[in-house]
C-alpha positions, 0 to 999 in steps of 0.5 A, a space after each residue: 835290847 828292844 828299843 822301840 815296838 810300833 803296832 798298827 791294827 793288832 788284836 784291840 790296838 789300833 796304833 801304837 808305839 812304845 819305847 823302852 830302856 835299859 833294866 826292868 820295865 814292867 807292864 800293868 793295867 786292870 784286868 783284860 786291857 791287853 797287857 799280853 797283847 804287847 807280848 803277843 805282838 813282839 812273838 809274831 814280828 820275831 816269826 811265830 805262827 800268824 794267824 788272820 784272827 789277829 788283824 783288828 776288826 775292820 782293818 786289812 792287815 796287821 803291821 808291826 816292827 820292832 827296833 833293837 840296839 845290838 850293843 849288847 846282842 853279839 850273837 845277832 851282830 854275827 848273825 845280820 854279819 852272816 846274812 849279809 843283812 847289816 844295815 850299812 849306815 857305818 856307825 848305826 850298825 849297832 841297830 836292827 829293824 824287824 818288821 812283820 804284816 799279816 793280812 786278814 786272810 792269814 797270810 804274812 811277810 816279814 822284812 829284817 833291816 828292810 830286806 824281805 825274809 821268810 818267817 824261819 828267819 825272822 824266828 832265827 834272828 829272833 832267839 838271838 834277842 828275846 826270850 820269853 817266858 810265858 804265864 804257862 810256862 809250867 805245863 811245858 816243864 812237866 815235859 820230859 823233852 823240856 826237862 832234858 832241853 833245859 838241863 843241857 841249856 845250863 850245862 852248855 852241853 852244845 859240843 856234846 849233843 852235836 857229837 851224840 848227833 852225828 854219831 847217831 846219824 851216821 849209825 842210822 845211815 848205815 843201819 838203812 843202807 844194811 836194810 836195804 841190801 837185805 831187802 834185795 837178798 831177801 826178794 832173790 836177784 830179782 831186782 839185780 836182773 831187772 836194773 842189768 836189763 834196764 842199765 843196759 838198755 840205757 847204754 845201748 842208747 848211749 843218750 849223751 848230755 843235752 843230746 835231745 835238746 840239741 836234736 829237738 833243735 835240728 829237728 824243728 830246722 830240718 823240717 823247715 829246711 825249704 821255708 828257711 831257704 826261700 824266706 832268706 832268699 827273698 830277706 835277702 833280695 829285699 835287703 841287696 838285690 829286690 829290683 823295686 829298691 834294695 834296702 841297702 839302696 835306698 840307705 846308701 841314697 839316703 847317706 848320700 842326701 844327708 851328707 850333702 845337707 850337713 856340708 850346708 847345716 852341721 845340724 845335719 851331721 848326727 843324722 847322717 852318721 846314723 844313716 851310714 851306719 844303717 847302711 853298714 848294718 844292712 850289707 852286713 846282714 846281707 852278707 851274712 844272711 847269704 852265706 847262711 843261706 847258701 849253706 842250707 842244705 835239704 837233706 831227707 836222710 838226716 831227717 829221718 835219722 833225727 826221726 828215728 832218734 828222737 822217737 827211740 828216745 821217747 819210747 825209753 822215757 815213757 817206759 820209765 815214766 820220765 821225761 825225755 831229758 831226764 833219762 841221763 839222770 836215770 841212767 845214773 841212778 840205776 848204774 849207781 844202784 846196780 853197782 852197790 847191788 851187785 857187790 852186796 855181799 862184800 858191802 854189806 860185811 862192810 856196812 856190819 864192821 862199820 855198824 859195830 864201830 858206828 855203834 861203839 862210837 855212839 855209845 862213847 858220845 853218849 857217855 860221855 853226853 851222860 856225864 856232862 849231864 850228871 855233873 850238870 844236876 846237881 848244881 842246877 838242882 841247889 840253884 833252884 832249891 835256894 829260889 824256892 826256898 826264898 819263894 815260900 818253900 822253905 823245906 823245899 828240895 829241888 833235885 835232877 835225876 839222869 838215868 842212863 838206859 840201856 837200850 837199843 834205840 839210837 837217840 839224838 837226844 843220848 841214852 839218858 831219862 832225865 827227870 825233875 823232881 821235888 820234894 816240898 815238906 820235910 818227910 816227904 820222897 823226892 816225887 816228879 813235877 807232873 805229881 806235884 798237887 799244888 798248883 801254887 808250888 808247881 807255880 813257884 817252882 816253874 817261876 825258879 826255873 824260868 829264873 834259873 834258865 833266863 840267868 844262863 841266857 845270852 840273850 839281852 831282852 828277857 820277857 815275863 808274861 804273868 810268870 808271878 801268877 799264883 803267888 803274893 805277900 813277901 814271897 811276891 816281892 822276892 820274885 820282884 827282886 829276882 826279876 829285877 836283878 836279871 835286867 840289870 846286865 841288859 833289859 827284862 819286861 814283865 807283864 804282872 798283876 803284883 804290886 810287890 813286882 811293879 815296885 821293884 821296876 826302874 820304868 812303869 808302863 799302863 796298859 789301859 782301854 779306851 771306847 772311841 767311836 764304838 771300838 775298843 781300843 788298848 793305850 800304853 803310857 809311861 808313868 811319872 813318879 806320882 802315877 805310879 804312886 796311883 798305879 801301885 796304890 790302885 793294884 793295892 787297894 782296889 777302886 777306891 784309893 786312899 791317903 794309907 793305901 798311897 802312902 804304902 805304895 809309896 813306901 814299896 817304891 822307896 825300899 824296893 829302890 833303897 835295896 836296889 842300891 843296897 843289893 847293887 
């Protein structure tokens, strides 16, 4: 779960560090004093999208890091396993640091335990320990897509969308490679001649691997042939045989005088090992550098055939507009190419037998997808009528209807249409979401899914971000105790603007802004027992609090925390 958060220059918070416990924080402060800003912060250091804007006036750069226990996060404890990116302190393996910093101009890096890693991964690491709910959550439910997303999250339908996957891509490979062996019939054996006259070209020059490289090389040394042969002679007369002194002179007079000084002071002796050695260093070069030399040989003859393979070389490369070392490589291709061209006929009746068994093993998975979601629904659809119906719907109807078309698209996704409907009133049809007039019910039954989705989750930290908006009352404090119920096996945060939610929190945290020296800035605190008395009472009463409006919020805390152990 999320330990801590630290933020440094983000939006109006110029620093800031903020630690949390197990069970259900909640945030609240007034209106417009950043209680989102913490939601935005903990997004971006988990790898969504950063943007420059972010980074505080007259700041650099943003810089913030988050820090999990993993005790409750398996599925992150594999993933840091797999990753090789587990913090290596023996018995603190159970803690992970993620940390992102984006500059003004937009760009980011991010570092997971102290290892540098792209965004995807921190986005990866991340789904394995937080999710979040965001206030807008309803307008992407009114999506098909997420509508069908979600009811394959609660069925767990994983195994069966992974076979309806590579059925579907298996099929689509075969359908593209039908297409293109028809292609070619269709446009005559055009292509067929030109890949034979191409092919062969290619083989009568008999490229072999590194080849051109290698004659690169000899090229460049038989060109040089005269200047290799009279530079080494004359590093050879300098190093054994110049009349002036030799190298190898000079040192060996050298080891001679300095051995003679170390018989008179043992300070000498390191220096004049050093000096014999030199002294080996040098014949040894000298005997090498001879017989290198005298096996140099100018030949012309051999260098007008390197000429001449290089420049056929070359002339083939331009024609395929490649470069030179990549001609082996084409060579390849083409061969590759022509061999399936050229046996089309009999490929493709392969390819259509394997499309007909392909096809029919779509079909089974997909079926077979289509059930697991028609057992799905119907559960799901009672398990969000029954959070509605605590919500303030009470004739509420909730259902999930999965329709199986038949089509000739080949889908990842299956064959199903799935949609999610609701009937608010008695009387009333069953209609889609997207038609639901009421922007409170639409509210409602967005805040059940998000319930129902969040239960089902094996992540440990679950945020809500004003998923409450649009309710208020008793239905209110249900919502609480909903939101409250799902930390008590790992950890919820909530951002609201409902007493009734704040009440039911174990911890409170304040959002406020301050002005200091001309800039706005956003302050977290934890609240004790008694400011917490004031913040429920100021959510409840407004700016002027009174002895009543107190007592009331004292008395939510109380009944909220007396049901906890009830309920517990």
């Amino acid at each position: 779960m999320l330990a801590e958060i630290n933020i440094r220059n983000f939006a109006i918070i110029d620093r800031l560090a903020v630690e949390f416990g197990r069970g259900m924080t909640v945030l609240s402060g007034e209106t417009g004093a950043g209680k989102s800003i913490l939601v935005d912060a903990l997004n971006l250091v988990m790898g969504e999208r950063a943007d420059g804007g972010a980074v505080r006036e007259g700041a650099e750069r943003a810089d913030i890091t988050a820090r999990f226990t993993l005790a409750d996060a398996p599925a992150a404890q594999a993933w840091l396993t797999d990753h090789e990116l587990n913090n290596g302190t023996g018995d603190g393996d159970d803690e992970c640091v993620m940390r992102r910093v984006v500059a003004r101009e937009g760009r980011s890096r991010g570092w997971i335990n102290g290892t540098p890693m792209p965004v995807r991964e921190l986005r990866a690491l991340g789904d394995c320990l937080v999710d979040i709910h965001g206030q807008h959550a309803h307008q992407s439910l009114l999506k098909r897509d997420a509508q069908r997303e979600l009811l394959d999250d609660y069925g767990d339908h994983t195994q069966a969308l992974s076979a309806v996957v590579e059925s579907a891509q298996a099929l689509r490979a075969t359908q593209a490679a039908i297409a293109r062996i028809e292609q070619v019939d269709n446009a005559g054996d055009s292509r067929i001649d030109l890949l034979r006259y191409q092919v062969g070209e290619l083989d009568t020059l008999a490229l072999e691997a590194d080849e051109y490289a290698q004659l690169e090389a000899e090229h460049k040394r038989l060109a040089s042939a005269e200047r290799l042969i009279e530079d080494g002679q004359r590093a050879l007369g300098l190093l054994f045989e110049s009349e002036d002194g030799a190298a190898t002179d000079r040192l060996g007079a050298a080891e001679r005088l300095l051995g003679e000084l170390a018989a008179i002071d043992p300070g000498f002796e390191p220096i004049a090992e050093l000096a014999a050695s030199a002294l080996i260093q040098a014949q040894e070069a000298a005997d090498g550098l001879r017989r290198y030399v005298d096996n140099l040989d100018i030949d012309p003859q051999r260098f007008q055939d390197v000429e001449s393979r290089l420049g056929a070389i070359r002339d083939i490369a331009r024609k395929h507009h490649v470069a030179p070392s990549e001609l082996a490589e084409l060579a390849e291709r083409l061969t590759a190419e022509l061999i399936e061209l050229e046996g089309a006929s009999e490929r493709l009746a392969e390819l259509k037998q394997a499309e007909i068994e392909q096809h029919t093993a779509y079909e089974k998975t997909a079926a077979q997808l289509s059930a697991a979601r028609q057992k799905a629904a119907k559960p799901l659809g009672k398990a969000i009528t029954d959070i509605i119906r605590s919500l303030g719907m009470p004739e509420g109807q909730f259902s999930v209807r999965v329709r199986s078309q038949a089509s000739n698209r080949i889908s990842a996704h299956g064959s199903d249409h799935i949609e999610f409907l609701i009937a608010a009133n008695p009387g009333q049809s069953a209609r889609p979401l997207d038609r639901v007039a009421s922007g409170g019910e639409l509210s409602r039954i967005s805040l059940a899914i998000e319930v129902i989705a969040a239960s089902r989750t094996r992540v440990p930290t679950l945020v809500f971000d004003e998923v409450d908006t649009g309710i208020g009352g008793g239905v209110a404090e249900i919502v609480g105790r909903q939101l409250r119920r799902l930390g008590i096996e790992g950890q919820s945060l909530c951002v609201t603007h409902l007493p009734q939610v704040a009440a039911q929190a174990e911890h409170h945290l304040y959002v406020a802004k301050q002005v200091k020296a001309g800039q706005t800035m956003t302050r977290i605190s934890t609240l004790d027992a008694d400011d917490r008395v004031e913040e429920l009472a100021r959510m409840l009463g407004g700016v002027e609090l009174t002895a009543q409006t107190r007592a009331h919020a004292a008395d939510m805390i109380e009944r909220a925390a007396a049901g906890a152990q009830t309920s517990g």
